[in-house]
Short mmCIF file of the C-alpha atoms (twelve columns), coordinates in Angstrom:
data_MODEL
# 
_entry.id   MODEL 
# 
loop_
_atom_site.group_PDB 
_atom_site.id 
_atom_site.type_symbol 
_atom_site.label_atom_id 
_atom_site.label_alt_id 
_atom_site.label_comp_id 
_atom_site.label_asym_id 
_atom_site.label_seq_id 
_atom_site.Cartn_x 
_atom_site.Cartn_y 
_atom_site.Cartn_z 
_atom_site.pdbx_PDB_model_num 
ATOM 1  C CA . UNK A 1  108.542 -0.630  -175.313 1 
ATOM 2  C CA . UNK A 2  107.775 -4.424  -175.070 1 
ATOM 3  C CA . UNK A 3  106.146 -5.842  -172.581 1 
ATOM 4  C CA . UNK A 4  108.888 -8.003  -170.297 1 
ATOM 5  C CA . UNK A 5  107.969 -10.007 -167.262 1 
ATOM 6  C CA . UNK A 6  110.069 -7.769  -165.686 1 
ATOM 7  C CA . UNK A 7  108.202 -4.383  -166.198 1 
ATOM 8  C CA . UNK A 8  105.034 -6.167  -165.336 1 
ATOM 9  C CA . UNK A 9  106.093 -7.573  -162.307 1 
ATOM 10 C CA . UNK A 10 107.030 -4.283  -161.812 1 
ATOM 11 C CA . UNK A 11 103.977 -2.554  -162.538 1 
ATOM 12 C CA . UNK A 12 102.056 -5.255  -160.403 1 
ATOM 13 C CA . UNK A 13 103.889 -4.380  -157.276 1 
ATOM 14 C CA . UNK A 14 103.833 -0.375  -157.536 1 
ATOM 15 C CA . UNK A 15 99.813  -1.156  -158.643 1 
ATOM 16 C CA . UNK A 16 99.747  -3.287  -155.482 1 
ATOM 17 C CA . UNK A 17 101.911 -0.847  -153.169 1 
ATOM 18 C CA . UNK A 18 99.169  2.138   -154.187 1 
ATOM 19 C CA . UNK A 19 95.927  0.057   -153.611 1 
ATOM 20 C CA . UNK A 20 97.568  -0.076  -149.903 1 
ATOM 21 C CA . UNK A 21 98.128  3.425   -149.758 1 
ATOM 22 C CA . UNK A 22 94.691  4.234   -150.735 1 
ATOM 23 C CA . UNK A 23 92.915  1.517   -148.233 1 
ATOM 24 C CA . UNK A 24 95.126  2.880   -145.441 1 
ATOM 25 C CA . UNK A 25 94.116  6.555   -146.368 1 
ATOM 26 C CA . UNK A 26 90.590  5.536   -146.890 1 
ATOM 27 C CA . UNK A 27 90.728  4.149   -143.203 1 
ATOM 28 C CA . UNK A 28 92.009  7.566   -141.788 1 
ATOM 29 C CA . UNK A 29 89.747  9.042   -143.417 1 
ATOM 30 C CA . UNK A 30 87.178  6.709   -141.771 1 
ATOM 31 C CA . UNK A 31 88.564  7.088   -138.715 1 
ATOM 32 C CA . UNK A 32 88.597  11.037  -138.608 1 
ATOM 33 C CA . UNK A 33 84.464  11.001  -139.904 1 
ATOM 34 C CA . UNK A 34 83.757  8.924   -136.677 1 
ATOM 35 C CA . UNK A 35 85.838  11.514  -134.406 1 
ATOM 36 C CA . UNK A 36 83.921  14.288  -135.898 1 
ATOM 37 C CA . UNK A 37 80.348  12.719  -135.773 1 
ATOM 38 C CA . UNK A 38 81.085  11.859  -131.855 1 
ATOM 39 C CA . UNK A 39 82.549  15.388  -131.602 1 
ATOM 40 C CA . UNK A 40 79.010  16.136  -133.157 1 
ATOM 41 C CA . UNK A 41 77.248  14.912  -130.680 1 
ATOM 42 C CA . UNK A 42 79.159  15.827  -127.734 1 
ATOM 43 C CA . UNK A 43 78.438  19.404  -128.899 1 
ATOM 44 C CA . UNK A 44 74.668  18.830  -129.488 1 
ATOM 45 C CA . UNK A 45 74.800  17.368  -125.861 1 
ATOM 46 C CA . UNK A 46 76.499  20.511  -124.565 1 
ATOM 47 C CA . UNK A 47 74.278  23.438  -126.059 1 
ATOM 48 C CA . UNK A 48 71.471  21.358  -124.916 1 
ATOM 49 C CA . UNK A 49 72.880  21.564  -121.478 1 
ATOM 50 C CA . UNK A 50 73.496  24.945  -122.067 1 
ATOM 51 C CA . UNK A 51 69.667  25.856  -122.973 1 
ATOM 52 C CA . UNK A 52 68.541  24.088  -119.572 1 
ATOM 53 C CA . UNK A 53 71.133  25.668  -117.542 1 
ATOM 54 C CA . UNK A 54 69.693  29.399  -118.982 1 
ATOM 55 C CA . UNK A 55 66.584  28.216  -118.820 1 
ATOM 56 C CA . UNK A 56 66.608  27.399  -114.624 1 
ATOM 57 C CA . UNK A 57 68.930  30.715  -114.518 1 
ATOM 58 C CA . UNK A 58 66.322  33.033  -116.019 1 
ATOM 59 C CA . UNK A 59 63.618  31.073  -113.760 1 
ATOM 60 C CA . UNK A 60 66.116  32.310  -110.505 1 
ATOM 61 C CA . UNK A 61 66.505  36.074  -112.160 1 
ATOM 62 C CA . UNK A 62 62.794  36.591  -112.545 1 
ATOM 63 C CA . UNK A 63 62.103  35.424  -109.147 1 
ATOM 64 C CA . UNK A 64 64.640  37.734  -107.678 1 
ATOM 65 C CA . UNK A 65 63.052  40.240  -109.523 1 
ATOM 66 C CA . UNK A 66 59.906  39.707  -108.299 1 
ATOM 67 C CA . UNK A 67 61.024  39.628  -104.711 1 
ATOM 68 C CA . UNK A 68 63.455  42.746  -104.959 1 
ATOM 69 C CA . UNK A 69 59.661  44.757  -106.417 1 
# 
């Protein structure tokens, strides 16, 4: 198999035509890490509401319970 101008011109493009592929995938990929990490910190946002929102709620039980002894 010798080496034509044709076959590397050929190789070139499907060489080029897969380094596209793989930037493009590499930017999903990019893309779908910053969803996650901002999904991440909605979450971390949330359970901390969470905690306070238990927190005030147990105050408001134990004061009822008080009251109600």
């Amino acid at each position: 198999m010798a080496l034509t101008p044709e076959l590397i011109q050929g190789s070139f493009v499907l060489m080029v035509i897969i380094y596209v592929v793989a930037f493009a995938f590499q930017i999903y990929v990019l893309y779908l890490n910053w969803k996650q990490s901002k999904v991440n910190d909605q979450m971390a946002e949330l359970i901390s509401e969470v905690k306070a929102i238990r927190k005030e709620l147990n105050k408001s039980s134990s004061k009822k319970k008080r009251i109600l002894a």
